[in-house]
MOPAC internal coordinates of N, CA, C and O (Angstrom, degrees):
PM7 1SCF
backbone

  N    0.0000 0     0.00 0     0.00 0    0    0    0
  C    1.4428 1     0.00 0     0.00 0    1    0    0
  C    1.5176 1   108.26 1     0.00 0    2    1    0
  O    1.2310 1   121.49 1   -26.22 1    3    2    1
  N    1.1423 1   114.74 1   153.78 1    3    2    1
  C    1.0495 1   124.30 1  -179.43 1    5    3    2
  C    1.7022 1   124.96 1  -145.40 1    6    5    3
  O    1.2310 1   111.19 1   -54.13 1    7    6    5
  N    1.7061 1   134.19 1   125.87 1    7    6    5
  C    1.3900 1   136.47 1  -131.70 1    9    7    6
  C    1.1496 1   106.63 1  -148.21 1   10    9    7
  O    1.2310 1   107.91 1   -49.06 1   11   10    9
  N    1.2321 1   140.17 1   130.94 1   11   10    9
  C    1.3398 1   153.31 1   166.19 1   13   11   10
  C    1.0798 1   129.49 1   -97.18 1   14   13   11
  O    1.2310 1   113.74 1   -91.55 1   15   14   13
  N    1.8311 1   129.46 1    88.45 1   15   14   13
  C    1.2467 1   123.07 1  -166.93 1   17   15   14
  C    1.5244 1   118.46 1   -91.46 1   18   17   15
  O    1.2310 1   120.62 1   -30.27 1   19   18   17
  N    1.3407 1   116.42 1   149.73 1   19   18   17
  C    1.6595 1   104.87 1  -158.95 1   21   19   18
  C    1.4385 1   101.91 1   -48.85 1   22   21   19
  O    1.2310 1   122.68 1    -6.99 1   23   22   21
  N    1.3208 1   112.47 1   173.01 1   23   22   21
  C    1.6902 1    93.68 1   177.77 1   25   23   22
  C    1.7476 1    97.50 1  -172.60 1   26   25   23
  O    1.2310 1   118.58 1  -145.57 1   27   26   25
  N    1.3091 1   120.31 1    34.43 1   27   26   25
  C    1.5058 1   136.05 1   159.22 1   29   27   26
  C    1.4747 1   124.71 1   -69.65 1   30   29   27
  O    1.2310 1   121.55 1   172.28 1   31   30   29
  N    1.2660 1   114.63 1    -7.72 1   31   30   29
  C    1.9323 1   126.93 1   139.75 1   33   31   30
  C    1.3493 1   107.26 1  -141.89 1   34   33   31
  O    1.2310 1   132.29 1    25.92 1   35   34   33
  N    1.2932 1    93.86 1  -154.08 1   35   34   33
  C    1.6243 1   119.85 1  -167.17 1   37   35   34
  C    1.4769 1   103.40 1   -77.07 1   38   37   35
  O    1.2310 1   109.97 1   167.43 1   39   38   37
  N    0.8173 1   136.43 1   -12.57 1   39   38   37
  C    1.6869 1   141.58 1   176.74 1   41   39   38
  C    1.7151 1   108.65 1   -18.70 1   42   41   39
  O    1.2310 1   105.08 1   -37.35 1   43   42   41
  N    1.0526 1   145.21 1   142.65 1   43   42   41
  C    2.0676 1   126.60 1   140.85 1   45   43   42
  C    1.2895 1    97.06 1  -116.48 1   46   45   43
  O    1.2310 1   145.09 1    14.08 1   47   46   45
  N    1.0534 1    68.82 1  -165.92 1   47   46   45
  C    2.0142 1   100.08 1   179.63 1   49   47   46
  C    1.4450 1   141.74 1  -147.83 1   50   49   47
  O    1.2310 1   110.56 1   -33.09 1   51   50   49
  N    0.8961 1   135.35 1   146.91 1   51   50   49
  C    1.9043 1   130.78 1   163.01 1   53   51   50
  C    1.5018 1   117.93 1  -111.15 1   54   53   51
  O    1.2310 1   111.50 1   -44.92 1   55   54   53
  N    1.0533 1   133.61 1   135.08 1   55   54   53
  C    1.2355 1   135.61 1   171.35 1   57   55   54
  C    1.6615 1   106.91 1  -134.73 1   58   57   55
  O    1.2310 1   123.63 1    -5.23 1   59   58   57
  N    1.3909 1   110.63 1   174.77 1   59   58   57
  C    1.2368 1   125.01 1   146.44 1   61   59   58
  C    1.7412 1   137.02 1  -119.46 1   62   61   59
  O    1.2310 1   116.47 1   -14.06 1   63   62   61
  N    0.7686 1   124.31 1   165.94 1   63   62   61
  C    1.7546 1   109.35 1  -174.92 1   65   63   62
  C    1.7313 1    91.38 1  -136.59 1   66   65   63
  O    1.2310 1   120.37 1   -29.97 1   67   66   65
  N    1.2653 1   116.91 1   150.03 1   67   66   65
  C    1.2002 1   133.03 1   179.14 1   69   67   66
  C    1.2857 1   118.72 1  -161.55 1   70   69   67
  O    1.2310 1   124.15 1   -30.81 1   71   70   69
  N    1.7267 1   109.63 1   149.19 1   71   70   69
  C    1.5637 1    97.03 1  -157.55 1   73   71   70
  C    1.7290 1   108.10 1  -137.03 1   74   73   71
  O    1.2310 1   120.18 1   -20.80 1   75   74   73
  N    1.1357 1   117.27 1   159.20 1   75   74   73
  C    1.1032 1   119.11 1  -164.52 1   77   75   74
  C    1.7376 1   125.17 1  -141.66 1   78   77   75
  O    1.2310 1   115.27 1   -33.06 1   79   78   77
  N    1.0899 1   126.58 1   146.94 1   79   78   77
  C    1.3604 1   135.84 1   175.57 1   81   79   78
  C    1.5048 1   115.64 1   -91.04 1   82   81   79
  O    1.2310 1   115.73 1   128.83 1   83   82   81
  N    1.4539 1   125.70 1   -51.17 1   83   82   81
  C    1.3340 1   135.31 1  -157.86 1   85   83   82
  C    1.6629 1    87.39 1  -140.61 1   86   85   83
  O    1.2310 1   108.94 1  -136.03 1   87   86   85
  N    1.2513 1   138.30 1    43.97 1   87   86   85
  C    1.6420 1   112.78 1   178.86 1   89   87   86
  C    1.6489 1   142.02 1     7.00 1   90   89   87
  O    1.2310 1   129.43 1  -140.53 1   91   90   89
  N    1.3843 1    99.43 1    39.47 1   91   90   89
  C    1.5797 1   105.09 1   174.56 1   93   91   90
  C    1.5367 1    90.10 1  -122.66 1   94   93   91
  O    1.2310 1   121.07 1   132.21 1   95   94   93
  N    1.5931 1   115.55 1   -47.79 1   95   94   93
  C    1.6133 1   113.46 1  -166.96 1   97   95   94
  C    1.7376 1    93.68 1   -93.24 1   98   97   95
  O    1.2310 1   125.31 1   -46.95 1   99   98   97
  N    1.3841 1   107.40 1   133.05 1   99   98   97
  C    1.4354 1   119.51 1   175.08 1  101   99   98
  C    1.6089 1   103.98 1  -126.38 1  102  101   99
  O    1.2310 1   126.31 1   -38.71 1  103  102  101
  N    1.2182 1   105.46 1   141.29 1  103  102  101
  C    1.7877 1   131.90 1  -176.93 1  105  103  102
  C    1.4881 1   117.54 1  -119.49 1  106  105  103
  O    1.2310 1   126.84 1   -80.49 1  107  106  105
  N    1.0610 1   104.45 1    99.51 1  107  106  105
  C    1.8591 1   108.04 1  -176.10 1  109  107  106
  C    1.5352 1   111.41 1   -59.29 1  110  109  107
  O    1.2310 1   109.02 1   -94.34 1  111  110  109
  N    0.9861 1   138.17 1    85.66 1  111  110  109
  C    1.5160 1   133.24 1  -174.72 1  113  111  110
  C    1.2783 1   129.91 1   -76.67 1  114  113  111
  O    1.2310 1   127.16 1   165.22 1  115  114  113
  N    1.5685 1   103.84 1   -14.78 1  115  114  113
  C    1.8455 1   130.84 1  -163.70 1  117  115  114
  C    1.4498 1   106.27 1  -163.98 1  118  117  115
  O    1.2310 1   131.82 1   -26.30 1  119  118  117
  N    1.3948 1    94.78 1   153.70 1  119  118  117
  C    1.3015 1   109.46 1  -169.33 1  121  119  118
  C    2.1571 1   103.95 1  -168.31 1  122  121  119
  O    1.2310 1   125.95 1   -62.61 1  123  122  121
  N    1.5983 1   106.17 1   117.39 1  123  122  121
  C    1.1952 1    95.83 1   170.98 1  125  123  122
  C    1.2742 1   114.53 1  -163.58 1  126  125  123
  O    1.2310 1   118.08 1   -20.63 1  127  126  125
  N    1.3997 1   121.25 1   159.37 1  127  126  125
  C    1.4767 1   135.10 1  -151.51 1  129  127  126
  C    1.4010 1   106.48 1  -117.35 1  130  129  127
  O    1.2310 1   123.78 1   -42.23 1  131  130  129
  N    1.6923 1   110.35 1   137.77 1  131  130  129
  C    1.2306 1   108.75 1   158.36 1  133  131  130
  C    1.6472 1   112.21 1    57.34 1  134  133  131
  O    1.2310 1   114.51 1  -118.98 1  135  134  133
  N    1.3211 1   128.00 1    61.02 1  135  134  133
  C    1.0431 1   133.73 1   173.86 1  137  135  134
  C    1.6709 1   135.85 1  -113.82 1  138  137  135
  O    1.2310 1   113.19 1    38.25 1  139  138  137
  N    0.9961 1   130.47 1  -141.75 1  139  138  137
  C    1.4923 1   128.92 1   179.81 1  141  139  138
  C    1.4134 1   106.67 1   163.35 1  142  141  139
  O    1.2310 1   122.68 1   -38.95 1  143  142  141
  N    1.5208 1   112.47 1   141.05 1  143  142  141
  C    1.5516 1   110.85 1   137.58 1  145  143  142
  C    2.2755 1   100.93 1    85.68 1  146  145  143
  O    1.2310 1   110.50 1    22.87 1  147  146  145
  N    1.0977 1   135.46 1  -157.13 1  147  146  145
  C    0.8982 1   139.88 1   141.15 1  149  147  146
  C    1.0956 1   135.31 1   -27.94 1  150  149  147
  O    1.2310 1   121.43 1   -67.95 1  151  150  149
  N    1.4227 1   114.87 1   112.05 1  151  150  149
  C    1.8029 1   112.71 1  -173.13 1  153  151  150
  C    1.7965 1   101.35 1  -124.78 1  154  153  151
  O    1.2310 1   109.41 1   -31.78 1  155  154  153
  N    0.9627 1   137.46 1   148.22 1  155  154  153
  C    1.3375 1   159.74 1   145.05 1  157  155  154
  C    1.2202 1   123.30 1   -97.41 1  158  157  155
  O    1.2310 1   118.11 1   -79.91 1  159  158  157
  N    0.6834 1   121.20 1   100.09 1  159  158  157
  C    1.9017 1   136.98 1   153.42 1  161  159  158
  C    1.1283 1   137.39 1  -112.22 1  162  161  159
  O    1.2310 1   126.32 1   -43.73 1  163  162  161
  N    1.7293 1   105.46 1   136.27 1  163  162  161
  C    1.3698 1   128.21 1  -154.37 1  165  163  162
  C    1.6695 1    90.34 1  -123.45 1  166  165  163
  O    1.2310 1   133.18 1   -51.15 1  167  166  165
  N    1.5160 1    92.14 1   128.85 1  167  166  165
  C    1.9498 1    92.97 1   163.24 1  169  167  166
  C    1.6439 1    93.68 1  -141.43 1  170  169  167
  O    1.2310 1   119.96 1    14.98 1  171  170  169
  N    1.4943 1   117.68 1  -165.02 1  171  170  169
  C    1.4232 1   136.82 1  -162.58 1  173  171  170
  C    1.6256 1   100.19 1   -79.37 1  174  173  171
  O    1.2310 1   127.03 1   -47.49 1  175  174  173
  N    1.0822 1   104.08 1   132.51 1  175  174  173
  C    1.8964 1   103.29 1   176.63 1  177  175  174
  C    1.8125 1   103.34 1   -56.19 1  178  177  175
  O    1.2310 1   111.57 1   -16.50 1  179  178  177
  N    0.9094 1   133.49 1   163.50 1  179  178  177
  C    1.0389 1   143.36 1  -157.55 1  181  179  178
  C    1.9902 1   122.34 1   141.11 1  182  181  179
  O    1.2310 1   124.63 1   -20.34 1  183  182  181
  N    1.4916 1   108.72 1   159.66 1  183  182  181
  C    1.4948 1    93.01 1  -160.96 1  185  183  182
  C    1.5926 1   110.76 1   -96.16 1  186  185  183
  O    1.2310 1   120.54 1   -45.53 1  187  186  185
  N    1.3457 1   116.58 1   134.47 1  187  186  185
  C    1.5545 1   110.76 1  -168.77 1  189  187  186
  C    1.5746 1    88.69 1  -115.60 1  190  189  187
  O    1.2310 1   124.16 1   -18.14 1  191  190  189
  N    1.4482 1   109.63 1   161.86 1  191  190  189
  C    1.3972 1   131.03 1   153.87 1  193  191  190
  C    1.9727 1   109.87 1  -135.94 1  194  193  191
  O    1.2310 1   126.38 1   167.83 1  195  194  193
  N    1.0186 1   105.33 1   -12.17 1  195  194  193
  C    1.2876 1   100.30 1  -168.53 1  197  195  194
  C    1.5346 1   109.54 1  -134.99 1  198  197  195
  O    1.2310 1   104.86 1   -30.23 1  199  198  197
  N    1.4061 1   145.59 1   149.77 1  199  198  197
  C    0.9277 1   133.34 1  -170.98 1  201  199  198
  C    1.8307 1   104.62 1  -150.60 1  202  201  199
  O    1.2310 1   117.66 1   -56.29 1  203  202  201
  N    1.0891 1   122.06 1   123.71 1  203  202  201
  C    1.6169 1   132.90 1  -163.21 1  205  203  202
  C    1.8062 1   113.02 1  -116.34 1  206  205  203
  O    1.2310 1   126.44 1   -96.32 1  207  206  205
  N    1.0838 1   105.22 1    83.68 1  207  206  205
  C    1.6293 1   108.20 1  -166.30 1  209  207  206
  C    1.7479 1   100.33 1   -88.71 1  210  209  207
  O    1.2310 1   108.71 1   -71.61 1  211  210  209
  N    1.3839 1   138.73 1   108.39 1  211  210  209
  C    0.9667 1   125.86 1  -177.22 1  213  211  210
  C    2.0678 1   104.74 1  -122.02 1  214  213  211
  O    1.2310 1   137.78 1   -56.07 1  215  214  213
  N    1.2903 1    83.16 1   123.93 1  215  214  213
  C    1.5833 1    91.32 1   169.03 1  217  215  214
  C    1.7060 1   113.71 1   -56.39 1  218  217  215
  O    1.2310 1   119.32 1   -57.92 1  219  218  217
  N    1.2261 1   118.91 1   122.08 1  219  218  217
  C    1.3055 1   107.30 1   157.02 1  221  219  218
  C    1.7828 1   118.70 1  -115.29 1  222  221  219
  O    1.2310 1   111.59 1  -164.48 1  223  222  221
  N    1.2349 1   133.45 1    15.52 1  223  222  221
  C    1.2167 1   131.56 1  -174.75 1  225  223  222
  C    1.7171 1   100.65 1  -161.00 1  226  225  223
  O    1.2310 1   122.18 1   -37.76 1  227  226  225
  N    1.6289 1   113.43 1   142.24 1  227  226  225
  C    1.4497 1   114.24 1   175.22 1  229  227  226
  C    1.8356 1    95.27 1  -144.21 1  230  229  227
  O    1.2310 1   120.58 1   -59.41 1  231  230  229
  N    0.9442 1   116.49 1   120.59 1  231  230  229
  C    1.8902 1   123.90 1  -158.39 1  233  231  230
  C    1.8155 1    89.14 1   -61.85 1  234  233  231
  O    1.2310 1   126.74 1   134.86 1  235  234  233
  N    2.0709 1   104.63 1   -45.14 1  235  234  233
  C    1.7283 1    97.65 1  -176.37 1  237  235  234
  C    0.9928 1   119.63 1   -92.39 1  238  237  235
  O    1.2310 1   110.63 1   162.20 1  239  238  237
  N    1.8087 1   135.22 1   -17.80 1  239  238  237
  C    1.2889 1   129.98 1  -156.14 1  241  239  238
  C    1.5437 1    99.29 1  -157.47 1  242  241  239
  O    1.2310 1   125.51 1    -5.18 1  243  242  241
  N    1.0442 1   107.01 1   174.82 1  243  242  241
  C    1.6863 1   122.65 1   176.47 1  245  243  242
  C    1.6867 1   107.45 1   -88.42 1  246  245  243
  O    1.2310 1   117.30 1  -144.98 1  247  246  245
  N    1.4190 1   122.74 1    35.02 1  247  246  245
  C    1.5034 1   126.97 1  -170.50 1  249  247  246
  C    1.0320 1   113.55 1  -125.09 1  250  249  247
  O    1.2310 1   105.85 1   -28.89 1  251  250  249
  N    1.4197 1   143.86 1   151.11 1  251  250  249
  C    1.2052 1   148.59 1  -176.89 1  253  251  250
  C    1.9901 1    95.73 1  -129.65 1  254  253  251
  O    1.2310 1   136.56 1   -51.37 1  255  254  253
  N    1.6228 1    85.54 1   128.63 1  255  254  253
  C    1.2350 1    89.16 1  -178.79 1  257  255  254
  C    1.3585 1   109.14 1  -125.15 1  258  257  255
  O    1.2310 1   111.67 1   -57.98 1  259  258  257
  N    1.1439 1   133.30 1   122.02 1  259  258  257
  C    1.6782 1   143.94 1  -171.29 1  261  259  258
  C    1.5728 1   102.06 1  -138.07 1  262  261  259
  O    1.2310 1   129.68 1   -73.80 1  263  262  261
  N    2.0214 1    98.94 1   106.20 1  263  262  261
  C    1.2092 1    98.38 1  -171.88 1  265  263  262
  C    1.5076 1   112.85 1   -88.26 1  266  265  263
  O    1.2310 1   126.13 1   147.91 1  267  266  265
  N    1.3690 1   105.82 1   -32.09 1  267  266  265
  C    1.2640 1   113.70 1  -175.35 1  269  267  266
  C    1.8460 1   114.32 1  -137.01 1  270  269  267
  O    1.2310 1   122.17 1   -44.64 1  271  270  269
  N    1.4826 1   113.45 1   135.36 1  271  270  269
  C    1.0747 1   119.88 1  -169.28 1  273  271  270
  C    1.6842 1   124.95 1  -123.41 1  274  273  271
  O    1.2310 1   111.07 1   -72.29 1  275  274  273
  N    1.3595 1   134.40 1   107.71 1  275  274  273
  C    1.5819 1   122.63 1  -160.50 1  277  275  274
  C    1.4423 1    97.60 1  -125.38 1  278  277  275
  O    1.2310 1   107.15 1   -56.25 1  279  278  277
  N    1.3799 1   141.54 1   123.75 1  279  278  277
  C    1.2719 1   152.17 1   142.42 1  281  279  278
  C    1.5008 1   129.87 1  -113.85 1  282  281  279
  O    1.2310 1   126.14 1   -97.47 1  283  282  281
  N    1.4072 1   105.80 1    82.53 1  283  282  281
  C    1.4049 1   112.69 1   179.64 1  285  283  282
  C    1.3160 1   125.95 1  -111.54 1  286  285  283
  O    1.2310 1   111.37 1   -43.42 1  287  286  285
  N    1.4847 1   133.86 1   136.58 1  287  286  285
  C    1.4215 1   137.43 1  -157.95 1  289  287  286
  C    1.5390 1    91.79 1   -83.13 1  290  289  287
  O    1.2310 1   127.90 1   -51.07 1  291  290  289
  N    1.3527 1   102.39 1   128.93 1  291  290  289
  C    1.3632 1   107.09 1   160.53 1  293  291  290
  C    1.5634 1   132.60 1   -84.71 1  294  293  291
  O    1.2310 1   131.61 1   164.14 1  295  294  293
  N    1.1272 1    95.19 1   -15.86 1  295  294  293
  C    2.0027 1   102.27 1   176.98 1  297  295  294
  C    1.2267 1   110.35 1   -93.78 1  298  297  295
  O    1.2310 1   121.90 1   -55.42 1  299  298  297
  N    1.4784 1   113.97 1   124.58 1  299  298  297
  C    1.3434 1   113.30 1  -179.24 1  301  299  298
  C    1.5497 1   108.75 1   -82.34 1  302  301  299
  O    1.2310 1   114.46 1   168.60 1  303  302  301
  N    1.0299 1   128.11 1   -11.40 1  303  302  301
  C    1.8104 1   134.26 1   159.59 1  305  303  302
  C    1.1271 1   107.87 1   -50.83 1  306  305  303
  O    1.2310 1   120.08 1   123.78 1  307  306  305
  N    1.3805 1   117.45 1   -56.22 1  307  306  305
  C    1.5282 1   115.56 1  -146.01 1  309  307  306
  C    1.7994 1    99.75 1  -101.76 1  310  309  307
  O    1.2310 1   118.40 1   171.55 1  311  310  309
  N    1.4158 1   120.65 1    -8.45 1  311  310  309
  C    1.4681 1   124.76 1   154.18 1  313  311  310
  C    1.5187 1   123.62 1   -77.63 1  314  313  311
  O    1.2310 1   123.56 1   148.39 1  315  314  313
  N    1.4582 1   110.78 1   -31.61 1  315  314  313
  C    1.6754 1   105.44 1   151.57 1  317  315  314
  C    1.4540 1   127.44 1   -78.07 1  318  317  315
  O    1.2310 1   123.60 1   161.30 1  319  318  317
  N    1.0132 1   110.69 1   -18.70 1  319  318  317
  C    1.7142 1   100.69 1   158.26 1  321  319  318
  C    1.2804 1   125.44 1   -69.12 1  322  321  319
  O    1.2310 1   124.18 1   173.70 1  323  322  321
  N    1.3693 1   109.58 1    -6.30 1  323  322  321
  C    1.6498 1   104.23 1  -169.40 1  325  323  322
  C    1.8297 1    95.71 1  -120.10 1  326  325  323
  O    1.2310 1   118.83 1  -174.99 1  327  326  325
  N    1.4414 1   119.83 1     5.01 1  327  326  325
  C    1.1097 1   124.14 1   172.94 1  329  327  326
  C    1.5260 1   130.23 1   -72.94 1  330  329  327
  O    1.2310 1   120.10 1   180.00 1  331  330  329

């Protein structure tokens, strides 16, 4: 996955990301502190349908800002099984 945090000053951030099949069971996959700007994240292959990005820290405000968001399966196997 890949995330774009606002990044027009000095501001960071923390969030978490968590992922899901049926939205009752949630899986913390990521976790990071004090950030900015472009994020990449890598977790364990496994099957997602749902994905839960929650801000937990903003350095100026109580806001979480996520400008841009990309999660695309790279295995074309494991996207026809879920087709």
């Amino acid at each position: 996955m890949k995330l774009l945090l606002w990044d027009k000053d000095d501001r960071v951030y923390s969030y978490n990301v968590e992922v899901s099949v049926d939205q009752v069971n949630w899986t913390r996959v990521f976790s990071e502190e004090r950030v900015s700007s472009w994020r990449e994240i890598h977790f364990n292959r496994q099957p997602v349908v749902f994905v839960k990005l929650t801000g937990t820290y903003n350095s100026r405000t109580g806001h979480f800002y996520c400008v841009h968001l990309e999660c695309f399966a790279k295995d074309k196997k494991l996207i026809q099984k879920f087709e």
